[in-house]
N, C-alpha and C positions, 0 to 999 in steps of 0.2 A: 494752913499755909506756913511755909517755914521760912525765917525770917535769914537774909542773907547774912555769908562770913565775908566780908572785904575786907581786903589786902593793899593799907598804903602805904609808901616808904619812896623815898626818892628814885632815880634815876640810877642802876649799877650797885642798889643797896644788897641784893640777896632776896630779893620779892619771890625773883623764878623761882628760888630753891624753894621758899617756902612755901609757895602756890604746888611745887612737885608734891612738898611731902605733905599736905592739905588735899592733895586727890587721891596719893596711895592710903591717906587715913580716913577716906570712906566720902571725903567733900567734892563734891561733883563740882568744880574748876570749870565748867565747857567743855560740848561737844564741837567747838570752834576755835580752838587753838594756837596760837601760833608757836613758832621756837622758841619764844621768849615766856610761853604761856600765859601768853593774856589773852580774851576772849576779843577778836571781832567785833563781836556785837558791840559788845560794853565798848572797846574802844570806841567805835563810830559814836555813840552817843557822849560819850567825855569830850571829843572831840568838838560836837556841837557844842556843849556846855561852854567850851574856850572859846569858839567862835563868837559868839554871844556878850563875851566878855570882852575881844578883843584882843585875848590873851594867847597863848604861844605854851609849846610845851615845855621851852627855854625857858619862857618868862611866866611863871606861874601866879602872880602876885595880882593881877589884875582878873586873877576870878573874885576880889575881893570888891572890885567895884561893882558885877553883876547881885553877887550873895548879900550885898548891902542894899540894893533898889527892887524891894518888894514886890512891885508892879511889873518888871521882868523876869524876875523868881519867879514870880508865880506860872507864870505863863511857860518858861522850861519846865518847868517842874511837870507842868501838862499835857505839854507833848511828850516827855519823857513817858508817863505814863500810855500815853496812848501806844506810844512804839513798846514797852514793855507788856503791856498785855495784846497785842498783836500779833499773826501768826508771823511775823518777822522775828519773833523771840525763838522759833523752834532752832534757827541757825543755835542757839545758845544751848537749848537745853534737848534738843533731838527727839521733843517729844510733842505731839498737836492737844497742844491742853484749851480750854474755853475760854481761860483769863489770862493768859500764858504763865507769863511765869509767878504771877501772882496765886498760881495754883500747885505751884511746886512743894511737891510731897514728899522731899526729902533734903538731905543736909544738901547744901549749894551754897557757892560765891563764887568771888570773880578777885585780880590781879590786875592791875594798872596803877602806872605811878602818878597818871594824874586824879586817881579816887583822891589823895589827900586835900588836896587845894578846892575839889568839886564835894567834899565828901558831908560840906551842911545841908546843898541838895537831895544829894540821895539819903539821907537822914529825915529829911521830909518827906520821901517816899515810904521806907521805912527806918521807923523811930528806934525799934529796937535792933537794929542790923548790930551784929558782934564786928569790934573792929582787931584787927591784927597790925599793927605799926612797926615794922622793920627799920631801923637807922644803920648805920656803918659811917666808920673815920671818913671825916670828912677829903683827907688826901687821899685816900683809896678811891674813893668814889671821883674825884680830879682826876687824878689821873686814867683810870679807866675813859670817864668821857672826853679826856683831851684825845686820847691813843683815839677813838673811835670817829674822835671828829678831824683829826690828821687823815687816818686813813679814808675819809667822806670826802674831805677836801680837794684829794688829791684823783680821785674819781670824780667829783663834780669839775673840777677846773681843764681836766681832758677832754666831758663833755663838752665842755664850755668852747674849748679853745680850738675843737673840731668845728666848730663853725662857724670863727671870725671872721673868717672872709665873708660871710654872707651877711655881717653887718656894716658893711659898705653901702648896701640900698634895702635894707631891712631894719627895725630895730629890735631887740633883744626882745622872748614874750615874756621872760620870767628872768629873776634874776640868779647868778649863780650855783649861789645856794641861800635860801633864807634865813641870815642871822649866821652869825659866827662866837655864842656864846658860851661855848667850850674851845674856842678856836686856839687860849692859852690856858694856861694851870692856873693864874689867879683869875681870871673872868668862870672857869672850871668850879674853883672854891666859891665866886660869889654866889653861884648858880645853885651850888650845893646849900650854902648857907642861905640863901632866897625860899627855897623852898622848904628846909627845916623849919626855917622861921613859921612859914603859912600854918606846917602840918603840926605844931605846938601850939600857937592859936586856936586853929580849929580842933583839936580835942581837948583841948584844958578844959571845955567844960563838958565832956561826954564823963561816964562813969562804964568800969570795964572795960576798959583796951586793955590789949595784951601785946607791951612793946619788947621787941626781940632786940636783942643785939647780932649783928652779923658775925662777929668775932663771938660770943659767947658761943652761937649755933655752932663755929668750926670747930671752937676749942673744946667744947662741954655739950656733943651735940645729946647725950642721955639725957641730960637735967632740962634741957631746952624743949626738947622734945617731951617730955613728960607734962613740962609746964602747956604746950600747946595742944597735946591730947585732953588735960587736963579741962582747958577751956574750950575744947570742941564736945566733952563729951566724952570719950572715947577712951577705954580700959586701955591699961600698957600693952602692950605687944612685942615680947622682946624679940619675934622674927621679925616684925618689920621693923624693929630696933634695927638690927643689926646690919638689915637691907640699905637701911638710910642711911648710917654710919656710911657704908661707904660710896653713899655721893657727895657727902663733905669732901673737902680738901682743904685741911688744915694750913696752909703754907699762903693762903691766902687772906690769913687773919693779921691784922694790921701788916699788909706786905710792903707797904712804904717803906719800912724800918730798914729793908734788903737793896734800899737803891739811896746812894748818896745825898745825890739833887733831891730828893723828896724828903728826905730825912729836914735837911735845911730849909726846904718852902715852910714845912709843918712847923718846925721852930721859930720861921716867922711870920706863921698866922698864927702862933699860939692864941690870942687870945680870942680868935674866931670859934675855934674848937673847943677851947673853953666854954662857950656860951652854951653849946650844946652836950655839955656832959664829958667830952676828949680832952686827952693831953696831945702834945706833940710830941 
């Protein structure tokens, strides 16, 4: 049995990238994909996990009141196994194994950014899973989920507002959109810092993570890269060096610094950024 490679790091950190270059390096990522390259599978069951907790993919910090009440632990933890050795795992690994993927005969893992906040559970699945921990500036990572939740907003409130009239003798099933916690640039940063917070907790006491910087990868993707073949395993390669080289783009390494207004949020969150390793 080969012990999983998971992939955690916040929300717009550089995960996809490095889940891309973890399948061109021979790590079978899922036969379930999506654009973002995280698997399906996995997601639906992180999903439960938050469900469980009560917790929200915004609000990650209440996986900590599940992973602290054993007598619920235990029992996700169980199902989780039951859905992973079941033929519902073949969506993952595209193969009809007897234990599913607790049979997997080669290198494999999986990409999602809520493995970090979930990631003492699947550590009780398995103990020895290699971890990969991607971080990036914390205003890089703001502003990307503001831009994305501007543009959500402005699709969900069209929805929304196609159908007032028919809340004159109906009431609303769902609300417009759930949660607005990237809705600004400092609610954007708490969210960022919310979630650092958990994924430093939760491994300060594992041993062997391999934490990337997102700006290293752009800027020094050779050394980055070597360090990560290093930890998979896997002899240098300088053609797929070179392959991968160019899906970096450099111009996105601390790109706050190229926009005014951000330059000035970062200098007055400095000392949030501080906490985790950034300057402003």
């Amino acid at each position: 049995m080969e012990t999983p490679f998971v992939v955690i790091g916040m929300h717009r950190s550089g995960t996809s990238l490095v889940s891309r270059i973890l399948d061109k390096s021979g790590i079978m990522m899922g036969k379930d994909l999506q654009t973002d390259h995280e698997s399906k599978f996995f997601i639906q069951l992180n999903k439960w996990i938050y469900q469980n907790a009560g917790a929200d993919w915004a609000r990650p910090k209440a996986l900590e009141e599940l992973i602290d009440y054993a007598p619920a632990r235990k029992q996700v933890e169980e199902y989780l196994r039951i859905r992973i050795a079941s033929s519902s795992s073949k969506k993952f690994s595209g193969r009809n194994l007897k234990n599913g993927l607790f049979d997997m005969d080669s290198k494999w893992g999986w990409k999602d950014p809520r493995n970090g906040p979930s990631l003492p559970i699947w550590k009780d699945i398995w103990p020895e899973m290699k971890i990969i921990h991607v971080v990036r500036h914390g205003v890089d990572v703001a502003a990307s989920l503001h831009s994305r939740s501007l543009k959500n907003w402005t699709e969900d409130e069209g929805r929304f507002k196609k159908w007032t009239k028919m809340y004159k003798w109906r009431s609303s099933k769902s609300p417009i959109r759930k949660g607005q916690r990237a809705a600004t640039l400092t609610h954007a940063l708490e969210f960022w810092a919310e979630q650092m917070d958990v994924e430093k907790k939760v491994i300060q006491s594992y041993e062997n993570v391999l934490e990337i910087r997102y700006e290293d990868l752009l800027t020094s993707p050779a050394v980055v890269l070597k360090d990560i073949w290093n930890y998979i395993g896997k002899e240098t390669d300088e053609k797929l060096l070179r392959e991968i080289e160019t899906m970096v783009d450099y111009s996105r390494a601390f790109a706050y610094k190229q926009n005014e207004e951000l330059s000035v949020f970062a200098q007055e969150n400095k000392s949030i950024l501080e906490k985790f390793g950034y300057s402003a």
